[in-house]
MARGULO-515329 format. One record per residue: residue number from 1; z, x, y of N, C-alpha, C in turn; residue in one letter. Coordinates in nm, 2 decimals. Layout:
! residues N
{NUM,{Z,X,Y},{Z,X,Y},{Z,X,Y},a}
...
***
This chain:
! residues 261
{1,{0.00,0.08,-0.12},{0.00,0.00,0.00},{0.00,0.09,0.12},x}
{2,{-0.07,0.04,0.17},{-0.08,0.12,0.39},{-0.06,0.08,0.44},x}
{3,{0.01,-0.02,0.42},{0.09,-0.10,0.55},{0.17,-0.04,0.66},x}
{4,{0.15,0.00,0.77},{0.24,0.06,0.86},{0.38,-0.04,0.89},x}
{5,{0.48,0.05,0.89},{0.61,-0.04,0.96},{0.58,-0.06,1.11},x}
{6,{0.70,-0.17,1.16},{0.70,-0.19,1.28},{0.64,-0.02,1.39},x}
{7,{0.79,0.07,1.32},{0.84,0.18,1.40},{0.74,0.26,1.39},x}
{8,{0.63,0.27,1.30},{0.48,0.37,1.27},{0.40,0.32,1.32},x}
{9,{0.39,0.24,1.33},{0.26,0.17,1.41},{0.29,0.19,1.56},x}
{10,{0.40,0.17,1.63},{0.44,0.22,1.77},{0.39,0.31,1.79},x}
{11,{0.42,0.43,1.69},{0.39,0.59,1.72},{0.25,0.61,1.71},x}
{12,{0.16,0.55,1.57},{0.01,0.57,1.61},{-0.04,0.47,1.76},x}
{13,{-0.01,0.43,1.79},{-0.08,0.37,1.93},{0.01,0.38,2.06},x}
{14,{0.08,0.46,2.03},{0.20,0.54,2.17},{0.06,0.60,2.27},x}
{15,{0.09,0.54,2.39},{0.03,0.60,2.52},{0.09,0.74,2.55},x}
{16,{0.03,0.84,2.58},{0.04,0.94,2.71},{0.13,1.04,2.61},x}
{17,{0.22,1.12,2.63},{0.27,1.27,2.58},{0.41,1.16,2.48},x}
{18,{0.40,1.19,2.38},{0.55,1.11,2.33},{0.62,1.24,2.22},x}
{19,{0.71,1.23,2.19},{0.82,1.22,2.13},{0.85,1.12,1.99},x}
{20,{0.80,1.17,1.86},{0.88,1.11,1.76},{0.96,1.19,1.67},x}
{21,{1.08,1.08,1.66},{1.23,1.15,1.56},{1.21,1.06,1.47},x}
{22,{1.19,1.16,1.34},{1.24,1.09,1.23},{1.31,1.13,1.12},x}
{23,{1.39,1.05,1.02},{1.47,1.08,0.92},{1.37,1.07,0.84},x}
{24,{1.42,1.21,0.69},{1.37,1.24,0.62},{1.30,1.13,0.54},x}
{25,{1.17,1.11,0.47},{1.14,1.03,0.43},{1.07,0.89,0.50},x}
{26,{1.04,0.91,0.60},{0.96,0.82,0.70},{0.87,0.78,0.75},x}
{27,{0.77,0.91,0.66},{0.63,0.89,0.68},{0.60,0.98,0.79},x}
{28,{0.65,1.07,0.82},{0.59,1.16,0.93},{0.47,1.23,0.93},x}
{29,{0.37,1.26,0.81},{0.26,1.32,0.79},{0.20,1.17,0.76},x}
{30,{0.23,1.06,0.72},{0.15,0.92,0.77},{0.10,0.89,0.90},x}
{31,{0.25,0.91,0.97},{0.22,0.88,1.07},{0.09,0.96,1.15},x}
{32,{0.13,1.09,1.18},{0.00,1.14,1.21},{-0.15,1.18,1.12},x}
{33,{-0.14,1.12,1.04},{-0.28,1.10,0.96},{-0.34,0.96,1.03},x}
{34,{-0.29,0.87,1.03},{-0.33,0.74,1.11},{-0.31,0.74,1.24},x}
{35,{-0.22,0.84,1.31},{-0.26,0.78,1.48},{-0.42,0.92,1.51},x}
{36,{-0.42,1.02,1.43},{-0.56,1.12,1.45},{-0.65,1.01,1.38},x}
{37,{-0.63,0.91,1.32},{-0.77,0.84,1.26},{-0.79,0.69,1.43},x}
{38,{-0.71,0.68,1.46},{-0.66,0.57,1.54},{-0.75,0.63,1.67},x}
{39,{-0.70,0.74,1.75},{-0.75,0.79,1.85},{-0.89,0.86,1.82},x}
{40,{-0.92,0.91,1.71},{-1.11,0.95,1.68},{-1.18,0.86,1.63},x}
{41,{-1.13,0.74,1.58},{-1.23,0.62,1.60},{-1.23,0.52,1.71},x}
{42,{-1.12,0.52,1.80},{-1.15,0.43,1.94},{-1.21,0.51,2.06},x}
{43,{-1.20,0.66,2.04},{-1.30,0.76,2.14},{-1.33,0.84,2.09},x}
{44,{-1.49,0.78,2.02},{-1.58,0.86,1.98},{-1.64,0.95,1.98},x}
{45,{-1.63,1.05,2.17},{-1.63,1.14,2.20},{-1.51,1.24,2.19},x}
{46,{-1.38,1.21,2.15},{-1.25,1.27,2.16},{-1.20,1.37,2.06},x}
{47,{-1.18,1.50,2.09},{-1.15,1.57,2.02},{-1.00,1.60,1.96},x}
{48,{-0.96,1.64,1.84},{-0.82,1.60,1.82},{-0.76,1.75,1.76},x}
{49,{-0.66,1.85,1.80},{-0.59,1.94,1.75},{-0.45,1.91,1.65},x}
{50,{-0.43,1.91,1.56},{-0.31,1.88,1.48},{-0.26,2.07,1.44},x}
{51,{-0.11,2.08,1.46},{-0.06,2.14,1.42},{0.04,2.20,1.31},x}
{52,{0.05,2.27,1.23},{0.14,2.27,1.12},{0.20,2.38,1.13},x}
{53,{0.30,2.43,0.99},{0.36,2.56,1.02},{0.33,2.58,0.87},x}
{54,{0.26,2.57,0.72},{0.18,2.64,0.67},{0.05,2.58,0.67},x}
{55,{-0.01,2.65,0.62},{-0.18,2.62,0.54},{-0.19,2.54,0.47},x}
{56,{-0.12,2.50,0.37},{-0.16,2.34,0.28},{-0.11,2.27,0.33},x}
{57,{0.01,2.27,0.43},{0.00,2.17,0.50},{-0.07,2.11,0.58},x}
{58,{-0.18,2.19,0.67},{-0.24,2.21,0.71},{-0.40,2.11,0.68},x}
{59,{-0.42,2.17,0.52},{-0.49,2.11,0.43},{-0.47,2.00,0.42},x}
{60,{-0.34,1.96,0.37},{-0.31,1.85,0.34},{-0.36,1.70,0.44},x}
{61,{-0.30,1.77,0.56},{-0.31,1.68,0.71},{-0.49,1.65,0.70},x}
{62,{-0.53,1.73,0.73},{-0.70,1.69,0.78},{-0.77,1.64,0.66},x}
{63,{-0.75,1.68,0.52},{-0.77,1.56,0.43},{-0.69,1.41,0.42},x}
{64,{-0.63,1.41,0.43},{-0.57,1.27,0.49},{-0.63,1.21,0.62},x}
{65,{-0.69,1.32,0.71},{-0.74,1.25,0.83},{-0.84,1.18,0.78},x}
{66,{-0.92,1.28,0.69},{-1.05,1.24,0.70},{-1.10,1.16,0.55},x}
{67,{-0.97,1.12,0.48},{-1.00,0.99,0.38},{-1.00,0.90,0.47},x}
{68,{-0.97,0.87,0.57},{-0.95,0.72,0.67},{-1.05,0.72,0.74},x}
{69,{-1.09,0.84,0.83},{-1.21,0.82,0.91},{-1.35,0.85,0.86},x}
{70,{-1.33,0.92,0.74},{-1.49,0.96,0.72},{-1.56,1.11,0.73},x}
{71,{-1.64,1.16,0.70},{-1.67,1.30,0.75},{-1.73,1.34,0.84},x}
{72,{-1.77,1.19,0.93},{-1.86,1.16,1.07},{-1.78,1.29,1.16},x}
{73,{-1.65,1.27,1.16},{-1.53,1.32,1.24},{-1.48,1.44,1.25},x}
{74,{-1.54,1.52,1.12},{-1.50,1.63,1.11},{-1.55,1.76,1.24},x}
{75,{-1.65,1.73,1.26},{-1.67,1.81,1.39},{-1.56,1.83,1.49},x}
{76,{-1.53,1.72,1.50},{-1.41,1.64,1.61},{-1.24,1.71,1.61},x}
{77,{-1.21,1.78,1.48},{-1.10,1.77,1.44},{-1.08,1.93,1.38},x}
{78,{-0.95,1.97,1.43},{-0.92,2.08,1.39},{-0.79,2.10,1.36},x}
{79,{-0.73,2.15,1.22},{-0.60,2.17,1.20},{-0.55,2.29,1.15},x}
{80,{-0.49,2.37,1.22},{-0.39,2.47,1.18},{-0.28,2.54,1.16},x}
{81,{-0.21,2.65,1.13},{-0.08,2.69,1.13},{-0.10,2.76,1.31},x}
{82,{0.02,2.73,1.37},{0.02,2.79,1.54},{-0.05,2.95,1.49},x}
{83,{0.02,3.06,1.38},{-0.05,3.18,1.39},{-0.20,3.18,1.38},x}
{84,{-0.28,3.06,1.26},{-0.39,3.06,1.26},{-0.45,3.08,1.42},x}
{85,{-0.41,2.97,1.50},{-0.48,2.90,1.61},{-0.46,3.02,1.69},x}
{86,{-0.35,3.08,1.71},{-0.33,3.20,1.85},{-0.40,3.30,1.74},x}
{87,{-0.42,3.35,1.62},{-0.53,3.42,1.60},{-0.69,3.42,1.66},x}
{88,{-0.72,3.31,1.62},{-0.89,3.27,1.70},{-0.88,3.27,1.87},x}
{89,{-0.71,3.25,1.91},{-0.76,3.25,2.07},{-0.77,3.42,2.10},x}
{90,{-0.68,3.53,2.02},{-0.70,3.65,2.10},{-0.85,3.69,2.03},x}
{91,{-0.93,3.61,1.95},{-1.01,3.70,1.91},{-1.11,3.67,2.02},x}
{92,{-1.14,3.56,2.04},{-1.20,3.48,2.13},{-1.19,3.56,2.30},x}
{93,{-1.10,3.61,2.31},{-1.02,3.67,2.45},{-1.07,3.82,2.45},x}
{94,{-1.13,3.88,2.28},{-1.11,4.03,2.22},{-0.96,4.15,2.25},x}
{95,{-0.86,4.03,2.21},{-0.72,4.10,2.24},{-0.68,4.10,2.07},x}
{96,{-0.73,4.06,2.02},{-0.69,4.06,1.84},{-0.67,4.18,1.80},x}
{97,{-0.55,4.22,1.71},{-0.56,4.41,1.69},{-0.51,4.34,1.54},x}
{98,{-0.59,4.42,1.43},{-0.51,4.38,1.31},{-0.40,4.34,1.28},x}
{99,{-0.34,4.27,1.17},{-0.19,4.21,1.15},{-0.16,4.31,1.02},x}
{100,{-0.06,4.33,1.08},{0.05,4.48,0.98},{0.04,4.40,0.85},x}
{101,{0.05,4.46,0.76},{0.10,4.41,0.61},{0.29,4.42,0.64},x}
{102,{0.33,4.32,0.53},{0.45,4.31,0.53},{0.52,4.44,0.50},x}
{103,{0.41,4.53,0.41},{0.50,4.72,0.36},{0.46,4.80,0.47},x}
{104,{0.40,4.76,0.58},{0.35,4.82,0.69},{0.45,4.81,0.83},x}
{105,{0.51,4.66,0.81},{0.62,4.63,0.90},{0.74,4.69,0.89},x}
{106,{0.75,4.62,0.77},{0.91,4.70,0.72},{0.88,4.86,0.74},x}
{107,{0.78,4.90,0.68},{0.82,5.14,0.71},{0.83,5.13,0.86},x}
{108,{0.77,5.05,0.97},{0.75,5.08,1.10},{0.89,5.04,1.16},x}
{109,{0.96,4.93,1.09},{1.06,4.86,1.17},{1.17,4.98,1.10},x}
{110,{1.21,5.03,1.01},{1.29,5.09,0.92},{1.27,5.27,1.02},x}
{111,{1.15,5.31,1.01},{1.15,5.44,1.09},{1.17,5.39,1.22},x}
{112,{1.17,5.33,1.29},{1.20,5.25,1.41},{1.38,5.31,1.44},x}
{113,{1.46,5.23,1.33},{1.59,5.24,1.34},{1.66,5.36,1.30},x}
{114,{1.59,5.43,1.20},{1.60,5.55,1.20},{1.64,5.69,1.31},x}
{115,{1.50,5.67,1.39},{1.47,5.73,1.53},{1.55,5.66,1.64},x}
{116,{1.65,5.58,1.65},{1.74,5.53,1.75},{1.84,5.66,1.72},x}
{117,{1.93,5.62,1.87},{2.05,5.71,1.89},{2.13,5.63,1.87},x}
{118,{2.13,5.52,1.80},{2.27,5.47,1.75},{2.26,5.43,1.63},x}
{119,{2.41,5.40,1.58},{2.44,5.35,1.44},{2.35,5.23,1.43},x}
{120,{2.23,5.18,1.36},{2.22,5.09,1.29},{2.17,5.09,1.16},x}
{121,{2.17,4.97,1.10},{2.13,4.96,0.97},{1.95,4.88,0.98},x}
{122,{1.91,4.88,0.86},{1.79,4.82,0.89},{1.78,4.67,0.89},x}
{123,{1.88,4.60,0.83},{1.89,4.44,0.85},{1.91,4.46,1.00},x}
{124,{2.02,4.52,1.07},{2.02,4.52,1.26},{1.88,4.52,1.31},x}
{125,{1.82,4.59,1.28},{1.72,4.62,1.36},{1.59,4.53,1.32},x}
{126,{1.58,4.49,1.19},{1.53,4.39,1.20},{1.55,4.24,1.29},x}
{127,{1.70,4.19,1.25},{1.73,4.07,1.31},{1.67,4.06,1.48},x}
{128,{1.73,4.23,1.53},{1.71,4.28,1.65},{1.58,4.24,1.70},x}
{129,{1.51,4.30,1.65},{1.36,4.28,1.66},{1.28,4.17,1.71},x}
{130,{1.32,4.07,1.55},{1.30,3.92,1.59},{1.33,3.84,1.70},x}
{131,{1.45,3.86,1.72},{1.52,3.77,1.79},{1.49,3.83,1.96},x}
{132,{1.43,3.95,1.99},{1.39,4.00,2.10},{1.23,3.88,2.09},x}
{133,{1.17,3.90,1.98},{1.04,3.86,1.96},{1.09,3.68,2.00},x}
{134,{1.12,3.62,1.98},{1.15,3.47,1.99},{1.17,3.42,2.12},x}
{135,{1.19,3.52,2.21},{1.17,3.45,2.33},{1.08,3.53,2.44},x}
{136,{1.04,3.47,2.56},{0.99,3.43,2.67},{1.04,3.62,2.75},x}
{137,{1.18,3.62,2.76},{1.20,3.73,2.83},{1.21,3.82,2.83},x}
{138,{1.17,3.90,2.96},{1.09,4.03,2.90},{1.18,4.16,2.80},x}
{139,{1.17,4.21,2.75},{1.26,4.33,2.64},{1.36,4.34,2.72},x}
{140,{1.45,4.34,2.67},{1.57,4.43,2.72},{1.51,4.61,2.76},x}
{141,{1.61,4.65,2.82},{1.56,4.81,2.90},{1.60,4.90,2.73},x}
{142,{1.59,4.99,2.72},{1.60,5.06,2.56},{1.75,5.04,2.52},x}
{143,{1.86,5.08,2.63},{2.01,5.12,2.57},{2.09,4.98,2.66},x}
{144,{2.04,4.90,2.64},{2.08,4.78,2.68},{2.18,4.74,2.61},x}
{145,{2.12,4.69,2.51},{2.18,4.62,2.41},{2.15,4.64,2.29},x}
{146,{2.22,4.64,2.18},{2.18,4.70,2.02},{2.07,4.66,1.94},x}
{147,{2.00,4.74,1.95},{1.84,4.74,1.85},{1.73,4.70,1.98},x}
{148,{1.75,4.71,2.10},{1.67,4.71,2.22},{1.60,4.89,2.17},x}
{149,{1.63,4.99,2.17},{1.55,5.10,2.18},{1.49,5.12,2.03},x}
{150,{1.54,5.04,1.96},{1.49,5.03,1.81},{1.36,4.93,1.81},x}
{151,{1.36,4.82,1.88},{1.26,4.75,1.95},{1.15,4.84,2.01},x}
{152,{1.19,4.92,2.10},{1.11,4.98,2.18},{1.01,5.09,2.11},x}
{153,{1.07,5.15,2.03},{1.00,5.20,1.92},{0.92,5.17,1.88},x}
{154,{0.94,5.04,1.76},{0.87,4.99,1.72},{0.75,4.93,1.76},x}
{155,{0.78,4.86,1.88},{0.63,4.86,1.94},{0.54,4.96,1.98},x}
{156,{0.58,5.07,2.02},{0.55,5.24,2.01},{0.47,5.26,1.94},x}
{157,{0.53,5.21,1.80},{0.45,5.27,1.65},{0.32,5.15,1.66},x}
{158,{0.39,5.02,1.68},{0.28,4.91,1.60},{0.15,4.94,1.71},x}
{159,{0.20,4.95,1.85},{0.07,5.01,1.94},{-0.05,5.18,1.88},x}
{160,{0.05,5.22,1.86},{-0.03,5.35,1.76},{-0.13,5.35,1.70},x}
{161,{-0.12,5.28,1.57},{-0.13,5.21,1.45},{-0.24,5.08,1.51},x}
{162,{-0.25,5.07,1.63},{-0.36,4.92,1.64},{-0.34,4.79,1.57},x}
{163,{-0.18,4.74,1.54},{-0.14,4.63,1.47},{-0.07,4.57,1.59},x}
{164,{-0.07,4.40,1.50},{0.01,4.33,1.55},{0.10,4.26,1.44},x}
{165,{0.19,4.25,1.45},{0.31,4.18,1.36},{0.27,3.96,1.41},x}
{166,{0.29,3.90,1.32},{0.30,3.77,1.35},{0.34,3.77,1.47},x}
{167,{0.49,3.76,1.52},{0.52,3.71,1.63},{0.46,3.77,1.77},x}
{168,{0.36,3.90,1.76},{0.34,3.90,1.86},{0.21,3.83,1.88},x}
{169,{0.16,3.75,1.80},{0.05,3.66,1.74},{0.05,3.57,1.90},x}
{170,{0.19,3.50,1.86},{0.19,3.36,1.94},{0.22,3.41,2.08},x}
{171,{0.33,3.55,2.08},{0.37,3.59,2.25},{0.24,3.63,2.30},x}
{172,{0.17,3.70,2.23},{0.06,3.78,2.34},{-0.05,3.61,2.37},x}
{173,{-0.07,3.51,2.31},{-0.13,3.44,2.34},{-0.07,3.33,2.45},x}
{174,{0.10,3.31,2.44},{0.12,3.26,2.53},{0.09,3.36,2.70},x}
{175,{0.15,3.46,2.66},{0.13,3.51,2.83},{0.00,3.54,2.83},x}
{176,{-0.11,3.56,2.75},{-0.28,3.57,2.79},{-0.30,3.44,2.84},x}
{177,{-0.23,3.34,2.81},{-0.29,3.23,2.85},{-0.25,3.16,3.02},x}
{178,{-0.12,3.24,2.99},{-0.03,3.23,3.16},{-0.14,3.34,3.25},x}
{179,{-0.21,3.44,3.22},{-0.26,3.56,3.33},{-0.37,3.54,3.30},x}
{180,{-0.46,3.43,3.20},{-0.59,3.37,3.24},{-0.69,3.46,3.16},x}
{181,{-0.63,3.57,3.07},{-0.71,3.63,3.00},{-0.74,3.59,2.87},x}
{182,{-0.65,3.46,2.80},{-0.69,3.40,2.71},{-0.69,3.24,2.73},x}
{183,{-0.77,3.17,2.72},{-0.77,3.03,2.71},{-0.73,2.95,2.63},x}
{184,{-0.68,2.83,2.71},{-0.61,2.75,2.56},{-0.71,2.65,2.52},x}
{185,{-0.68,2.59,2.40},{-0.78,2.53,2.36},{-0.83,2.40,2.39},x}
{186,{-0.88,2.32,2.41},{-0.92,2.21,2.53},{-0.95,2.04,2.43},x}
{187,{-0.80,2.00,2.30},{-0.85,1.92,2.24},{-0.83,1.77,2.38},x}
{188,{-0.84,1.67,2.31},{-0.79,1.56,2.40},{-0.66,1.50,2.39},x}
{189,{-0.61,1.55,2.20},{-0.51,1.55,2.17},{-0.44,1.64,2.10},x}
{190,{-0.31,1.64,2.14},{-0.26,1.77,2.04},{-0.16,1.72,1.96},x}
{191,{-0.10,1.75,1.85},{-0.04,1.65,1.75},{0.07,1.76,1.66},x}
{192,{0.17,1.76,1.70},{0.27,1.91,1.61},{0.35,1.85,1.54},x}
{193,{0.39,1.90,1.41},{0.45,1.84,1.29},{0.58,1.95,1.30},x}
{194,{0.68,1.84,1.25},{0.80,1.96,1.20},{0.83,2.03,1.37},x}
{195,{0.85,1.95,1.44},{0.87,2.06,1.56},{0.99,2.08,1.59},x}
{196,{1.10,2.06,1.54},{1.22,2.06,1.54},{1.24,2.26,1.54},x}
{197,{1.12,2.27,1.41},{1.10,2.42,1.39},{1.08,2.49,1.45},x}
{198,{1.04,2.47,1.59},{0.99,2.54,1.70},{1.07,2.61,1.79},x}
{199,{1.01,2.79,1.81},{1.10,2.88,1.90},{1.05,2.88,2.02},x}
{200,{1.16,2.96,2.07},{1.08,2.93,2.23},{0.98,2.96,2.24},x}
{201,{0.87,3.08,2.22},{0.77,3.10,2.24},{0.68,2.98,2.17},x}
{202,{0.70,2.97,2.05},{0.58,2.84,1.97},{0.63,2.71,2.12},x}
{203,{0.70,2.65,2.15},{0.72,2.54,2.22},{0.64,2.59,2.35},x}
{204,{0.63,2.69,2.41},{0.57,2.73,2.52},{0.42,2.74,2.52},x}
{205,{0.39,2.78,2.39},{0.26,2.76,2.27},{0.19,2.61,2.33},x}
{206,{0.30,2.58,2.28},{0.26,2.33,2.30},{0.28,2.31,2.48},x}
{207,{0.38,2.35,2.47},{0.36,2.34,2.66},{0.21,2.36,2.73},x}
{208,{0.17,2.45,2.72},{0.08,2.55,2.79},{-0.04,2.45,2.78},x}
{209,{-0.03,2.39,2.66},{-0.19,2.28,2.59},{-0.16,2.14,2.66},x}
{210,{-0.03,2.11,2.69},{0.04,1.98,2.74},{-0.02,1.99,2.88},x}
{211,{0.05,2.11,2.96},{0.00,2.11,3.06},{-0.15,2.12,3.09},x}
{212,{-0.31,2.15,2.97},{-0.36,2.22,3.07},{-0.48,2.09,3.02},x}
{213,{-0.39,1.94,2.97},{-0.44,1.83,2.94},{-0.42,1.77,2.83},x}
{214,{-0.44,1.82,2.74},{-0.40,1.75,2.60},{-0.29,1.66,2.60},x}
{215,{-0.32,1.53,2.53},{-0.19,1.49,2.53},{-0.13,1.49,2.41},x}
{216,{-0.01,1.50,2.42},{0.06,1.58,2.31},{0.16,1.52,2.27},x}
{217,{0.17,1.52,2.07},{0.25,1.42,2.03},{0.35,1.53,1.92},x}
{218,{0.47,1.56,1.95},{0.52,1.63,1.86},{0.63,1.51,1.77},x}
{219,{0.60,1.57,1.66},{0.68,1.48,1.56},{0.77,1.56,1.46},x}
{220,{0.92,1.52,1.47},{1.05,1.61,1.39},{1.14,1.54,1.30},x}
{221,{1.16,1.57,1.32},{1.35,1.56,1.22},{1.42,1.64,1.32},x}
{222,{1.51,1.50,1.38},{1.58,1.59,1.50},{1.70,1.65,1.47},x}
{223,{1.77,1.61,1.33},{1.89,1.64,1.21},{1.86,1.78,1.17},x}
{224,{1.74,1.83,1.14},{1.72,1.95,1.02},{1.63,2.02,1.13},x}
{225,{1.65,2.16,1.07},{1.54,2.25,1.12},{1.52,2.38,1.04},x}
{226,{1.47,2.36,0.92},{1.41,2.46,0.83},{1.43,2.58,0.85},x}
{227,{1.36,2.64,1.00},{1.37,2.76,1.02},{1.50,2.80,1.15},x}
{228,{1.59,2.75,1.12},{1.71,2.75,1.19},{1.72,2.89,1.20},x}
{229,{1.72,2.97,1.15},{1.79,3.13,1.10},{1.67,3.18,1.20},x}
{230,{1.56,3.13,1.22},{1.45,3.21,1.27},{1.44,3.18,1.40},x}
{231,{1.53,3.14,1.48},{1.57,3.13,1.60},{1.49,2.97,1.63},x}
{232,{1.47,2.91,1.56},{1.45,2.75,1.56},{1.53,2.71,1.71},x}
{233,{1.44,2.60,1.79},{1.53,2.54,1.89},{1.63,2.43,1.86},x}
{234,{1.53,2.36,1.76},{1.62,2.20,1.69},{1.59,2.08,1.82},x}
{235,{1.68,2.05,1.83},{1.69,1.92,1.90},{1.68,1.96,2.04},x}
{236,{1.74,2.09,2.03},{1.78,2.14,2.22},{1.61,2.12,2.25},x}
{237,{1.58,2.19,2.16},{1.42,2.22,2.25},{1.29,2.11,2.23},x}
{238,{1.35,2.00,2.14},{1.33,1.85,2.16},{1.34,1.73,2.28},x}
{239,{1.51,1.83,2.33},{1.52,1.71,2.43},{1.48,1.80,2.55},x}
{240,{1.43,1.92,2.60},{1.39,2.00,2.68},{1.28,1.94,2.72},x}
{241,{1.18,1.94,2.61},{0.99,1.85,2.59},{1.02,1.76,2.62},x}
{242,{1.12,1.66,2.64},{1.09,1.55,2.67},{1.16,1.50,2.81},x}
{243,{1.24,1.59,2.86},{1.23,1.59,2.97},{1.17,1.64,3.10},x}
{244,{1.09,1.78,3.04},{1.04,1.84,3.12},{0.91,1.73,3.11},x}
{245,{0.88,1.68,3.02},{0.71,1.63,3.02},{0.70,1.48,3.02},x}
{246,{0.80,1.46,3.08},{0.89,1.29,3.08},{0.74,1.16,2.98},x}
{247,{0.86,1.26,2.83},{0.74,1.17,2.74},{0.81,1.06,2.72},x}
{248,{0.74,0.95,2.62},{0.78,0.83,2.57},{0.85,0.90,2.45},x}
{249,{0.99,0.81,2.38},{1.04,0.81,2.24},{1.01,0.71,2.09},x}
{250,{0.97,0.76,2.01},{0.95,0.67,1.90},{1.03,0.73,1.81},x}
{251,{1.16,0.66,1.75},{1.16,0.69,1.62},{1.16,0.62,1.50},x}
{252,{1.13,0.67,1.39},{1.13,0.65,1.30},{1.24,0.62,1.17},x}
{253,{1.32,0.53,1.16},{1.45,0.49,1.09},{1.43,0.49,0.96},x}
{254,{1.33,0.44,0.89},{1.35,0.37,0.74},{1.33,0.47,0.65},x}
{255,{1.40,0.52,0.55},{1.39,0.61,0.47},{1.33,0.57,0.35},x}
{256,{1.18,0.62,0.30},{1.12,0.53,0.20},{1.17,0.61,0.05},x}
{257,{1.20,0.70,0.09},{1.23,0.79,-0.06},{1.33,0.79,-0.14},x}
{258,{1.50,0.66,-0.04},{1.59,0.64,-0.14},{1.58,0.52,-0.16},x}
{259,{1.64,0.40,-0.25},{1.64,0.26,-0.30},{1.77,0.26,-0.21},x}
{260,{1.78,0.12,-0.13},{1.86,0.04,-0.09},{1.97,0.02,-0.19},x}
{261,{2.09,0.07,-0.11},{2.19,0.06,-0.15},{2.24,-0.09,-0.19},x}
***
């Protein structure tokens, strides 16, 4: 059965930038399979970006789009992981430098902490790393703060070496896209799954598309956030989007995956 609920059906035909929370089990990849079939059959000419955080999910999404609309649409429609998508923009920009292998990052991050003048271990300097990588502001100075010159290093090396690590995937494309050397992508709609999962930089990712027209529908679980450990915003950076971009709210209540008590 396809019956949309009251609360699904709101969210596929929500006007303008919205906001949906839902509890596990709610149809959240329904939902956005039917409102991208909803908005590329009533504007024909309308282009649609859906976003995921892997590849079969990814998969999953745009074949579900396109059992409902047909293959007319496919032109129309593009779905990715955020790294996929800020890969094609720096290549597009010619700022793309290879992506390290995972035994390429670790020797780089590991001799990184090695070469510091202070005690660390290599979990420090990892965490370090990351958690410099996860946001907006600019590095700490080297002896700042702990694993800041272990940081510094390591970009040292990965500069060397002509790589780029994931994270600096999405940062170099957000600020290319702030200094006008890389372009964002120009759907009509933008559509982000799981955004609860989203760090500062990925949310600044969705901003940047928000602002530069797309209208933009992120959809969460505002309770859970997967990648919590990975400097995940959660809900903070849910209710941030929705006030900075004074969206509409839909949520989603009915959990279809337990039987009524």
């Amino acid at each position: 059965m396809d019956t949309l609920n009251p609360h699904q059906q709101k969210a596929v035909e929500a006007k303008g930038h919205c906001l949906v929370t839902a509890c596990p089990g709610s149809g959240k990849t329904r939902v956005l399979a039917h409102r991208s079939a909803h908005l590329l059959t009533q504007n024909p000419s309308g282009k649609l970006l859906a976003v995921t955080f892997t590849r079969d999910a990814a998969s999953s999404l745009k074949q579900r789009i396109l059992s409902q609309t047909g293959q007319a649409v496919r032109s129309r429609i593009a779905v990715g992981t955020l790294h996929s998508l800020a890969i094609t923009q720096l290549k597009r920009a010619g700022l793309f430098k290879r992506i390290a292998s995972s035994a390429e990052q670790s020797l780089l991050m590991r001799r990184a902490g090695e070469h510091t003048h202070e005690p660390i271990s290599y979990e420090e300097t990892v965490k370090a790393i990351e958690q410099i990588k996860s946001t907006l502001a600019p590095p700490p100075p080297e002896h700042e703060s702990i694993g800041a010159e272990a940081y510094h290093l390591y970009q040292g090396y990965m500069n060397q070496a002509g790589l780029h690590d994931f994270a600096d995937l999405l940062l170099l494309a957000v600020l290319s896209m702030r200094d006008g050397s890389a372009k964002p992508f120009n759907p009509n709609w933008l559509l982000v799954d799981e955004a609860q999962d989203l760090d500062e930089v990925q949310m600044a990712w969705v901003y940047e598309h928000a602002q530069s027209g797309a209208e933009t529908m992120l959809v969460a679980d505002d309770d859970q956030s997967i990648y919590g450990w990975r400097h995940a915003m959660g809900y903070k950076g849910l209710l941030r989007f929705r006030e900075q971009m004074k969206v509409a709210l839909v949520t989603l209540p009915v959990n279809y995956r337990c039987d009524p008590a």
